[in-house]
Chimera marker file (.cmm) of the C-alpha trace (Angstrom):
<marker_set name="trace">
<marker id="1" x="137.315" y="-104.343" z="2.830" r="1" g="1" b="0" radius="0.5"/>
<marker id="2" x="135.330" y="-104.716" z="-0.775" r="1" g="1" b="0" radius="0.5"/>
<marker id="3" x="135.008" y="-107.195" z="-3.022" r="1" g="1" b="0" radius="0.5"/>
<marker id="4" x="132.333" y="-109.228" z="-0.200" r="1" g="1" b="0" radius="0.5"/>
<marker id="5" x="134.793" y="-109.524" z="2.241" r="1" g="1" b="0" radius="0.5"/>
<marker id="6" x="133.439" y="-109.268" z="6.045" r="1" g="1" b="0" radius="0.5"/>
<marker id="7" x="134.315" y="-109.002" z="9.267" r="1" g="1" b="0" radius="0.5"/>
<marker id="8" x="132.718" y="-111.081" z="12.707" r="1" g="1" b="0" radius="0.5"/>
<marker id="9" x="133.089" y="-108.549" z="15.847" r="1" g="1" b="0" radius="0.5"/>
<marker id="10" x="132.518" y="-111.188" z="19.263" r="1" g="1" b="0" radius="0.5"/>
<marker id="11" x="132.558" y="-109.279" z="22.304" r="1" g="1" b="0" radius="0.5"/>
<marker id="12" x="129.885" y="-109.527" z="24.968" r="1" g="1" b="0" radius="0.5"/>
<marker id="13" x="130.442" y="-105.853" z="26.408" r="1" g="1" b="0" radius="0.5"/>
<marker id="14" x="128.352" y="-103.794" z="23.594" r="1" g="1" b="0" radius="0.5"/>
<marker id="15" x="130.216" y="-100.581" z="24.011" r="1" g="1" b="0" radius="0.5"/>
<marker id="16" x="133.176" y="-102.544" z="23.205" r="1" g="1" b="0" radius="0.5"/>
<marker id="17" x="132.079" y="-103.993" z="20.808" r="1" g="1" b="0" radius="0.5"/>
<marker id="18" x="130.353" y="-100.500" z="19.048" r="1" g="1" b="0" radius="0.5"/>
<marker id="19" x="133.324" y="-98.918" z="19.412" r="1" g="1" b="0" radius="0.5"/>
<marker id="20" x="135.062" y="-101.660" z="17.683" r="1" g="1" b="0" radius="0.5"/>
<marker id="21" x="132.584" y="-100.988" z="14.618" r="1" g="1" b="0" radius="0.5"/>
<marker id="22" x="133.148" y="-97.529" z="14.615" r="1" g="1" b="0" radius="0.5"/>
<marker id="23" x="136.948" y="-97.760" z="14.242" r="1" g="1" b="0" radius="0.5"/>
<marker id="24" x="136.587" y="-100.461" z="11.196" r="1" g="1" b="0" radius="0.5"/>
<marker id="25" x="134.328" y="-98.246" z="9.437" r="1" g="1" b="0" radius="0.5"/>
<marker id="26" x="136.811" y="-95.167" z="10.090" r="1" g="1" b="0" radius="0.5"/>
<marker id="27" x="139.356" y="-97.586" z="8.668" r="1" g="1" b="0" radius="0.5"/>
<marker id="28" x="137.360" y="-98.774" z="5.287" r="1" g="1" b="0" radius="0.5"/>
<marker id="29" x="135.845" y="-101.938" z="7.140" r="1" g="1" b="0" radius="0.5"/>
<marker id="30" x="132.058" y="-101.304" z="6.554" r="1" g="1" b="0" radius="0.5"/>
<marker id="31" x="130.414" y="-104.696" z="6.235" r="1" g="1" b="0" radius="0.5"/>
<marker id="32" x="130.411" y="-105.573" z="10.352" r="1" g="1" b="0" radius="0.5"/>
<marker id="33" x="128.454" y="-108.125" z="11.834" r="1" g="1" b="0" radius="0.5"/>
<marker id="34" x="128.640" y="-108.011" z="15.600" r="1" g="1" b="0" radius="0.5"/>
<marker id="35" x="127.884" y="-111.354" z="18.214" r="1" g="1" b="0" radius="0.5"/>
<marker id="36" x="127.453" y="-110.851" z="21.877" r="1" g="1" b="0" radius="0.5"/>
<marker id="37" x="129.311" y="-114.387" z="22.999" r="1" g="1" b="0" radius="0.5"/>
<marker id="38" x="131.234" y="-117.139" z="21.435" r="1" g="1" b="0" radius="0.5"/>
<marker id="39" x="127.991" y="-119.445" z="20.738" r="1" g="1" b="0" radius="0.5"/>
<marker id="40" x="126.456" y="-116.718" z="18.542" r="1" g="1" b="0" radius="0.5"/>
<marker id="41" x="129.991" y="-116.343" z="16.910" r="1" g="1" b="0" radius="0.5"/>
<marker id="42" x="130.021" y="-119.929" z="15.697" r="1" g="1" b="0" radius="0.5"/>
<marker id="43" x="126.427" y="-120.267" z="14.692" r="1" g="1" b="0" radius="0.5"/>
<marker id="44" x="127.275" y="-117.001" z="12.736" r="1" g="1" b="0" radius="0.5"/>
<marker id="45" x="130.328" y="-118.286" z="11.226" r="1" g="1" b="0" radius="0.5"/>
<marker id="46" x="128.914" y="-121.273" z="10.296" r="1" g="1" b="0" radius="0.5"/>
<marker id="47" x="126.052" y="-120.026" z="8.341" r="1" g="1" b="0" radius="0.5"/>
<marker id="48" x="128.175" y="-118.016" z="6.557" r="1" g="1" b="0" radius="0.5"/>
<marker id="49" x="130.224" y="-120.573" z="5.525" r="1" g="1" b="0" radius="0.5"/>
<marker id="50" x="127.346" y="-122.812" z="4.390" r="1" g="1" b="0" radius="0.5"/>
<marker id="51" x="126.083" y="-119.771" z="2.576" r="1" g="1" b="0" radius="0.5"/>
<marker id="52" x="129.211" y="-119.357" z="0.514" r="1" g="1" b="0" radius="0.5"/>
<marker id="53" x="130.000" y="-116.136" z="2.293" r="1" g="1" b="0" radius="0.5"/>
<marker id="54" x="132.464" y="-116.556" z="4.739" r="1" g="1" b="0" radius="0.5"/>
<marker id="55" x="133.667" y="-113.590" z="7.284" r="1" g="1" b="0" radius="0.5"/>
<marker id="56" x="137.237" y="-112.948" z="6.118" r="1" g="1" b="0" radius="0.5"/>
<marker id="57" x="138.288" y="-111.093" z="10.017" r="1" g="1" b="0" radius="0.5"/>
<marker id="58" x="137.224" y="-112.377" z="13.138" r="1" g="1" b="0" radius="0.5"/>
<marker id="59" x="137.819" y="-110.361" z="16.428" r="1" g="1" b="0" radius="0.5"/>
<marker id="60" x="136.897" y="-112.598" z="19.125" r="1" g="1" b="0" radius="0.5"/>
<marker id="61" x="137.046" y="-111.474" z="23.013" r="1" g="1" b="0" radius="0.5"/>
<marker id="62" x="138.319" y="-114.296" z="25.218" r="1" g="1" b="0" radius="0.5"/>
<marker id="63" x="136.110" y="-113.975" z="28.277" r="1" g="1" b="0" radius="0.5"/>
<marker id="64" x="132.485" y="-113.950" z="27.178" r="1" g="1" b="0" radius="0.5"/>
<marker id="65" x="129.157" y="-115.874" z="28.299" r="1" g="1" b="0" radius="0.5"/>
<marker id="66" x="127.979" y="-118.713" z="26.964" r="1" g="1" b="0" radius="0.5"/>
<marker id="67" x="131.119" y="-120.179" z="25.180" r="1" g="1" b="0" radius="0.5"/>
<marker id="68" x="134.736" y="-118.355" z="25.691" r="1" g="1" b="0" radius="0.5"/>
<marker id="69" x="136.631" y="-117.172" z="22.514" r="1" g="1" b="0" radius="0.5"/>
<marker id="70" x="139.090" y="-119.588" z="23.135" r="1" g="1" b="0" radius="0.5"/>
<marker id="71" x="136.549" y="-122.430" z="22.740" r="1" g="1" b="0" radius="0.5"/>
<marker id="72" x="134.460" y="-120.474" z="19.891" r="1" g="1" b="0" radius="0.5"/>
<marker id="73" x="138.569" y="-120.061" z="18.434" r="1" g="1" b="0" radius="0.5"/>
<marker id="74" x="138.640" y="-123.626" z="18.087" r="1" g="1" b="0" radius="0.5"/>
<marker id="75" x="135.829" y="-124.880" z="16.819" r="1" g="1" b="0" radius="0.5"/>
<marker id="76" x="135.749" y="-121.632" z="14.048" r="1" g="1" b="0" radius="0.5"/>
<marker id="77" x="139.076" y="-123.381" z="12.433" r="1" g="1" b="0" radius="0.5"/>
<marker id="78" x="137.221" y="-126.761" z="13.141" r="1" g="1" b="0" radius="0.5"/>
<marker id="79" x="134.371" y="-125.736" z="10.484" r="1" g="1" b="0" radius="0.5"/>
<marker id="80" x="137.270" y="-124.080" z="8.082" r="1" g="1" b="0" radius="0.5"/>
<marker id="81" x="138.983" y="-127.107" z="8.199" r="1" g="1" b="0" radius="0.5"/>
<marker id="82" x="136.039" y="-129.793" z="7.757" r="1" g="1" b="0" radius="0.5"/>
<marker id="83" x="134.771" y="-127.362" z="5.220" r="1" g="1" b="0" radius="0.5"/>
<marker id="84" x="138.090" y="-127.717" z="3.155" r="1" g="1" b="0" radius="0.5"/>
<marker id="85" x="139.064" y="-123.897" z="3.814" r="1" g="1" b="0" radius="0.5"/>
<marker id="86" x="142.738" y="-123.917" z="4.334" r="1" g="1" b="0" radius="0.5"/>
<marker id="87" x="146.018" y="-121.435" z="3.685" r="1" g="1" b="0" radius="0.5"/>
<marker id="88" x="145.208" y="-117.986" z="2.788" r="1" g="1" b="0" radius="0.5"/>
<marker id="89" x="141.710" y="-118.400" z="2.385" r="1" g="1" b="0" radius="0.5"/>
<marker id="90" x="140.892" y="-119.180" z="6.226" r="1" g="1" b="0" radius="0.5"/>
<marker id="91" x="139.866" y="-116.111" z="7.923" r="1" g="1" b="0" radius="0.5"/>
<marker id="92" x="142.037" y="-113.929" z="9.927" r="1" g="1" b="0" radius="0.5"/>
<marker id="93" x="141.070" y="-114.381" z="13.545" r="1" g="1" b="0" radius="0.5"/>
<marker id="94" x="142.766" y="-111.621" z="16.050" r="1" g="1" b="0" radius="0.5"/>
<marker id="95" x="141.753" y="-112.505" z="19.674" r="1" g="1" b="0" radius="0.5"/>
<marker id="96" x="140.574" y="-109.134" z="21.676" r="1" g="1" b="0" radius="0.5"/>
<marker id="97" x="140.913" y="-109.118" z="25.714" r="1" g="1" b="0" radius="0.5"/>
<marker id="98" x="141.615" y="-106.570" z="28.403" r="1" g="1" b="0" radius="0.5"/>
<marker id="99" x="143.551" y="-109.497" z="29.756" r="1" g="1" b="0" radius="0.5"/>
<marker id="100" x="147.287" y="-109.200" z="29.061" r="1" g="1" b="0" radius="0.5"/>
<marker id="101" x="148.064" y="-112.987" z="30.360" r="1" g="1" b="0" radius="0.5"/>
<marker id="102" x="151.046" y="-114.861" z="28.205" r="1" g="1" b="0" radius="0.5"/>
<marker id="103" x="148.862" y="-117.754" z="29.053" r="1" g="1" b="0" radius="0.5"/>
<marker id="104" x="146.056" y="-116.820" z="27.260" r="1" g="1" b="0" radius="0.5"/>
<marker id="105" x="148.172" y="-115.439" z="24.363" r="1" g="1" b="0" radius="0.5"/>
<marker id="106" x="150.019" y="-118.639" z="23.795" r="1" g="1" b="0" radius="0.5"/>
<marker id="107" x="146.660" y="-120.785" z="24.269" r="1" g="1" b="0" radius="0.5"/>
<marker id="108" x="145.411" y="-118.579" z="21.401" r="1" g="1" b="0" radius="0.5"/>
<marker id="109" x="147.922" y="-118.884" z="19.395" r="1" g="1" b="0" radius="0.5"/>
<marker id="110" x="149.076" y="-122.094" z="18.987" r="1" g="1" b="0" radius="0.5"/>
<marker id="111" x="146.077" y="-124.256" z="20.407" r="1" g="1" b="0" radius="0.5"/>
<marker id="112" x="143.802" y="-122.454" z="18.931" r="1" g="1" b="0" radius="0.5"/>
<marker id="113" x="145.794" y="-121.122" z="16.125" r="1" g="1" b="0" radius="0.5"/>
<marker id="114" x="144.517" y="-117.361" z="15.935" r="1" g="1" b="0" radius="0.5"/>
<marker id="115" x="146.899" y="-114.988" z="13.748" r="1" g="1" b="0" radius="0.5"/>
<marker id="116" x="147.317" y="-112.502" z="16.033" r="1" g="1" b="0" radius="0.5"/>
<marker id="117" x="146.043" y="-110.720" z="19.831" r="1" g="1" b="0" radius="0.5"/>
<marker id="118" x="145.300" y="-107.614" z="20.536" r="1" g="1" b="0" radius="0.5"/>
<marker id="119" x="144.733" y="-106.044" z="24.679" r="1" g="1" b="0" radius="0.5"/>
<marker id="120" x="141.860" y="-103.732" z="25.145" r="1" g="1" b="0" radius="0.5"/>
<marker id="121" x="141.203" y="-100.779" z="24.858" r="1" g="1" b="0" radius="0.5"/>
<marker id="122" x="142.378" y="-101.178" z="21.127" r="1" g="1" b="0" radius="0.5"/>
<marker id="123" x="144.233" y="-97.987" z="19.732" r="1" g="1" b="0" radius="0.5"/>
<marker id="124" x="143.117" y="-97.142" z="16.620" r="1" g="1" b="0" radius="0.5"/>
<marker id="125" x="146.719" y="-96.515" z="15.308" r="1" g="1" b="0" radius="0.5"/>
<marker id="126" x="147.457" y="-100.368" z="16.393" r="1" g="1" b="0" radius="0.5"/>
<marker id="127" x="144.275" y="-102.140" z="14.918" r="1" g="1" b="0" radius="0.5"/>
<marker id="128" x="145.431" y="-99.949" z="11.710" r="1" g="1" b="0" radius="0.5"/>
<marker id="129" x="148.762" y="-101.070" z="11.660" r="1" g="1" b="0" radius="0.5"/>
<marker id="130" x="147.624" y="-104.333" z="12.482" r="1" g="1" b="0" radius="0.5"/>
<marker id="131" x="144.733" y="-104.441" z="9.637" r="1" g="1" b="0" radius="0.5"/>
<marker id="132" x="147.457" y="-103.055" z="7.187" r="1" g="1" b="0" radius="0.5"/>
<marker id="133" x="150.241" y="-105.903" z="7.879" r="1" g="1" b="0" radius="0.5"/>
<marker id="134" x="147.248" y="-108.443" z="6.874" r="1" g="1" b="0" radius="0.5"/>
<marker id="135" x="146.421" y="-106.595" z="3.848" r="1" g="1" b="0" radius="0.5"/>
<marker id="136" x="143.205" y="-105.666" z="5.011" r="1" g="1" b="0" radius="0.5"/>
<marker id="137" x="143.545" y="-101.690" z="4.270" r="1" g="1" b="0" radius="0.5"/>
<marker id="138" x="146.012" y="-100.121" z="2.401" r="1" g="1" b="0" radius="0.5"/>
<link id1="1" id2="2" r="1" g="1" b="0" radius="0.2"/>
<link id1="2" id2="3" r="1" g="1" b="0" radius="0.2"/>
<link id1="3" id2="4" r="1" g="1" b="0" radius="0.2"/>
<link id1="4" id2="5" r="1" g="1" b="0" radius="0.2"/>
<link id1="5" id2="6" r="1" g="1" b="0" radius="0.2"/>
<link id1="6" id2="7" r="1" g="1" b="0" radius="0.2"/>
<link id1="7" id2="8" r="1" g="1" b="0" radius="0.2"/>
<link id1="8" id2="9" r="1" g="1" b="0" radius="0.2"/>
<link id1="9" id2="10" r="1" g="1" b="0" radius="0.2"/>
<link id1="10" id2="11" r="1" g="1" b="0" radius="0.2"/>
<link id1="11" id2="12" r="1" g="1" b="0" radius="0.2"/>
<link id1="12" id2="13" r="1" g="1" b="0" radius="0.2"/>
<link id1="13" id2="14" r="1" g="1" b="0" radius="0.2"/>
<link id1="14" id2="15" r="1" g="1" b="0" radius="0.2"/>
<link id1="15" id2="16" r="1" g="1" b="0" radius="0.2"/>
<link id1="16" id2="17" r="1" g="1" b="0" radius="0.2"/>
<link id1="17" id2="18" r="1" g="1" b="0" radius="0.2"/>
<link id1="18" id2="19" r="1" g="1" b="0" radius="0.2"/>
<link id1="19" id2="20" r="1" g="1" b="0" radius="0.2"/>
<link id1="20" id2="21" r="1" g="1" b="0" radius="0.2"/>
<link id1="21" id2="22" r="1" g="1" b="0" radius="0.2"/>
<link id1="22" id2="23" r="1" g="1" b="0" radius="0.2"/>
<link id1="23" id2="24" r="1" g="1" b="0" radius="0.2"/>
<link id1="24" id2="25" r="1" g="1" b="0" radius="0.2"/>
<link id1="25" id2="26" r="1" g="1" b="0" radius="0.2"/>
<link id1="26" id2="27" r="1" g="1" b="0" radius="0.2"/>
<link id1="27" id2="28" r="1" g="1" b="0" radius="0.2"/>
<link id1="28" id2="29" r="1" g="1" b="0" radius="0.2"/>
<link id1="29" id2="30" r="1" g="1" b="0" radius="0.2"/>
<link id1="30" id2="31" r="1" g="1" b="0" radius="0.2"/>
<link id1="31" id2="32" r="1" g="1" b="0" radius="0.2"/>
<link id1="32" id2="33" r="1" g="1" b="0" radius="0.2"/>
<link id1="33" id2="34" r="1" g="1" b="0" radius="0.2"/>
<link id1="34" id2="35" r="1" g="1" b="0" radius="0.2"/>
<link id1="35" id2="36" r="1" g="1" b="0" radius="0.2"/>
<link id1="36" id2="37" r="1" g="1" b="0" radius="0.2"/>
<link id1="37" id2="38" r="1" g="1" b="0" radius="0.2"/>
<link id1="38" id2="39" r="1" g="1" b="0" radius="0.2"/>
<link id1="39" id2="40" r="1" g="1" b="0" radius="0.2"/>
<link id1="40" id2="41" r="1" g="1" b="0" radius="0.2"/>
<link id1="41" id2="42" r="1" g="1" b="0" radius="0.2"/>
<link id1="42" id2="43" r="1" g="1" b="0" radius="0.2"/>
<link id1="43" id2="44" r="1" g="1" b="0" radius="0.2"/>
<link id1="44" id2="45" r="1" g="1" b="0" radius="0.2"/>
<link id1="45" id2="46" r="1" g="1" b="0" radius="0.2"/>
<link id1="46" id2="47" r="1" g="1" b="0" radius="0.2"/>
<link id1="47" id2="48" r="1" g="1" b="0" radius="0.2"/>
<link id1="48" id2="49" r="1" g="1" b="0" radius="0.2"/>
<link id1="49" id2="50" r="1" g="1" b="0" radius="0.2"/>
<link id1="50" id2="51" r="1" g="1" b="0" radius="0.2"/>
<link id1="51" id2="52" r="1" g="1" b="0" radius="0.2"/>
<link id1="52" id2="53" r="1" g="1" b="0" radius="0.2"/>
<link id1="53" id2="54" r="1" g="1" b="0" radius="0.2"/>
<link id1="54" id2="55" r="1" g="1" b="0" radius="0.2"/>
<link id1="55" id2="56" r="1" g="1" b="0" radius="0.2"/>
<link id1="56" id2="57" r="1" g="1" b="0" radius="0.2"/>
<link id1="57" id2="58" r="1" g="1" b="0" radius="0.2"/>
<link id1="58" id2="59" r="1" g="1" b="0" radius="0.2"/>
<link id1="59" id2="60" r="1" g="1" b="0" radius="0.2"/>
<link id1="60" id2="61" r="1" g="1" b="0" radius="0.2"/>
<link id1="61" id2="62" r="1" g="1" b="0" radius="0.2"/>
<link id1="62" id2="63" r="1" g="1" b="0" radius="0.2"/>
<link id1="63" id2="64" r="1" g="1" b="0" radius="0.2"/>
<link id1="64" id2="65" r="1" g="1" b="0" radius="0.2"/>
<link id1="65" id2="66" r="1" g="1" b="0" radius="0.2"/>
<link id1="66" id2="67" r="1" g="1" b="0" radius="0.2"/>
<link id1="67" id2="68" r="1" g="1" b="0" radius="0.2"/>
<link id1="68" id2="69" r="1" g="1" b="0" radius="0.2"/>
<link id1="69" id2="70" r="1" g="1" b="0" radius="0.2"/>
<link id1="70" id2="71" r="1" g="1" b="0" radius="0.2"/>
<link id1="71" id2="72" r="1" g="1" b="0" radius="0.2"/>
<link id1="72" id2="73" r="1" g="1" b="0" radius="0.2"/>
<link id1="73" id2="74" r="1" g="1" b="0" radius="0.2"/>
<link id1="74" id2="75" r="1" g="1" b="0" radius="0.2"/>
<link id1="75" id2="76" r="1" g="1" b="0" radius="0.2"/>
<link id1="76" id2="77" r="1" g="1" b="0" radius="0.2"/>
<link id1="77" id2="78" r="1" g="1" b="0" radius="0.2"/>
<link id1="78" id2="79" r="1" g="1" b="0" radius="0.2"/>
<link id1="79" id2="80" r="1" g="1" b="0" radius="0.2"/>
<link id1="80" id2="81" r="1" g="1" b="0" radius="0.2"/>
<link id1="81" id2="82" r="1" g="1" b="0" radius="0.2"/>
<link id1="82" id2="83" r="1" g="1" b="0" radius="0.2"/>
<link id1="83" id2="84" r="1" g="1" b="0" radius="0.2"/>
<link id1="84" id2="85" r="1" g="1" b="0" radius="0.2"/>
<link id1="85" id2="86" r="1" g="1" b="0" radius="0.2"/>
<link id1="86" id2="87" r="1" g="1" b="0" radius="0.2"/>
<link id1="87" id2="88" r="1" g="1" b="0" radius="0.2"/>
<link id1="88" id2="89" r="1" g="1" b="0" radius="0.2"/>
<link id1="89" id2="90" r="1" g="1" b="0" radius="0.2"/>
<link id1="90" id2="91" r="1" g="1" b="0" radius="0.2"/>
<link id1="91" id2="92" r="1" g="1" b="0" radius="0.2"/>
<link id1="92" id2="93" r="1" g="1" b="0" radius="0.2"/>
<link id1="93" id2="94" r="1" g="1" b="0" radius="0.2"/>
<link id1="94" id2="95" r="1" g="1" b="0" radius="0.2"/>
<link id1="95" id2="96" r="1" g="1" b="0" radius="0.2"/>
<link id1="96" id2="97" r="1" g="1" b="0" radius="0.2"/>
<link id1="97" id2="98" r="1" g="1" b="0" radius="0.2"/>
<link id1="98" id2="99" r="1" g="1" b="0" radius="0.2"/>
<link id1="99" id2="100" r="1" g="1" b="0" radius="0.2"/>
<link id1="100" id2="101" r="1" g="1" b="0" radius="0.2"/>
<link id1="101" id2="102" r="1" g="1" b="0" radius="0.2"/>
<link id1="102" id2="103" r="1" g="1" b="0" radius="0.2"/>
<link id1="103" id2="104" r="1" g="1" b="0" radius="0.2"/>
<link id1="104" id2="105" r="1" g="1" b="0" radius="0.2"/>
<link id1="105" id2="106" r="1" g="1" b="0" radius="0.2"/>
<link id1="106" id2="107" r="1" g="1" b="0" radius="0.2"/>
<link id1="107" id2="108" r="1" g="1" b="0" radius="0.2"/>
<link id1="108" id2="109" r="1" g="1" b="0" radius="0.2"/>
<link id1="109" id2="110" r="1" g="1" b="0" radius="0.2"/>
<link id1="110" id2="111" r="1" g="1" b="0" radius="0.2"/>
<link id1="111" id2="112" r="1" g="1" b="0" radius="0.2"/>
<link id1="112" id2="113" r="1" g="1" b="0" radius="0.2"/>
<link id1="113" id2="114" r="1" g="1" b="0" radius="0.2"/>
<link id1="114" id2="115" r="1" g="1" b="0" radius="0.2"/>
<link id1="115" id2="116" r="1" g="1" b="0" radius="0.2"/>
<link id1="116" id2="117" r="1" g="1" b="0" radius="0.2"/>
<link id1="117" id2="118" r="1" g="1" b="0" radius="0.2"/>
<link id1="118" id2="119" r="1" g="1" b="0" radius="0.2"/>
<link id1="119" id2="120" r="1" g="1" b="0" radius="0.2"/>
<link id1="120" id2="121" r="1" g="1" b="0" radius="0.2"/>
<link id1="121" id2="122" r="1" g="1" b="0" radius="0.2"/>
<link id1="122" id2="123" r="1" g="1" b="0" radius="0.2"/>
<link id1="123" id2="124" r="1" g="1" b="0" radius="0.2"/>
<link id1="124" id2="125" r="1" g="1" b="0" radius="0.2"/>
<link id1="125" id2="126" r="1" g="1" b="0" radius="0.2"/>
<link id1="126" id2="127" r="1" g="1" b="0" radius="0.2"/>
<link id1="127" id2="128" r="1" g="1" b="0" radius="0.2"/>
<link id1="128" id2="129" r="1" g="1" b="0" radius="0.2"/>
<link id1="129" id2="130" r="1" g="1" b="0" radius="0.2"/>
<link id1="130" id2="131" r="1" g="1" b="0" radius="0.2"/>
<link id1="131" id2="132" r="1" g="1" b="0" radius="0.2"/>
<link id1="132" id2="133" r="1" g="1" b="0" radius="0.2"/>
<link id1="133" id2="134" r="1" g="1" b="0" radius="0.2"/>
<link id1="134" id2="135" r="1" g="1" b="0" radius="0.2"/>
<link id1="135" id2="136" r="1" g="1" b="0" radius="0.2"/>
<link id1="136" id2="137" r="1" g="1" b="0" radius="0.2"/>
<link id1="137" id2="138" r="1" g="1" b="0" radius="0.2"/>
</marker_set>
């Protein structure tokens, strides 16, 4: 992703969320900034915002400390939306969790209104696909 476009990795298991990195940056995806739980995700997002440079991908684990990615999910589109971000120019958000629960999925989706949910461990080839259907890489 060029052209000042960056990416928000949330997951509170640091392996996870290295690995994660490592497979953006294999991809093209070099400008990664990583948060440990959903409270540093939304201060993170926030200030980005303000500053003018908002993350264009968000992957956000469900189950973390502090705040939950479904709650950090919500109040992400909150700022987007009281900021007057809306359409295409919102940022992709693709909830991450080793939890394969319909529940969660549709709580994501449509309450919280992520575009899309990936189960851990995420395959390379998938997250590629994935990236490529958004645009992201080519």
């Amino acid at each position: 992703m060029e052209n000042g476009q960056r990416t928000l990795v949330v997951d509170d298991d640091v392996f996870i969320g290295s690995r994660m990195e490592l497979m953006l940056n294999l991809l093209g995806i070099t400008d990664v900034t990583r948060a440990v739980n959903g409270l540093q995700a939304v201060e993170l997002f926030g200030q980005a915002l303000k500053a003018g440079k908002p993350y264009s991908l968000v992957f956000l684990d469900i189950i973390m400390p502090e705040m939950d990615g479904q709650e950090a999910l919500k109040r992400i589109r909150t700022m987007e939306r009281e900021a007057g971000v809306s359409g295409t120019d919102r940022s992709i958000i693709i909830m991450t969790t080793s939890l394969g629960s319909p529940n969660d999925m549709m709580e994501a989706m449509f309450e919280g209104d992520c575009n899309d949910y990936i189960v851990k461990p995420v395959d390379e080839a998938i997250l590629g696909g994935m990236l490529t259907r958004y645009g992201l890489i080519m």
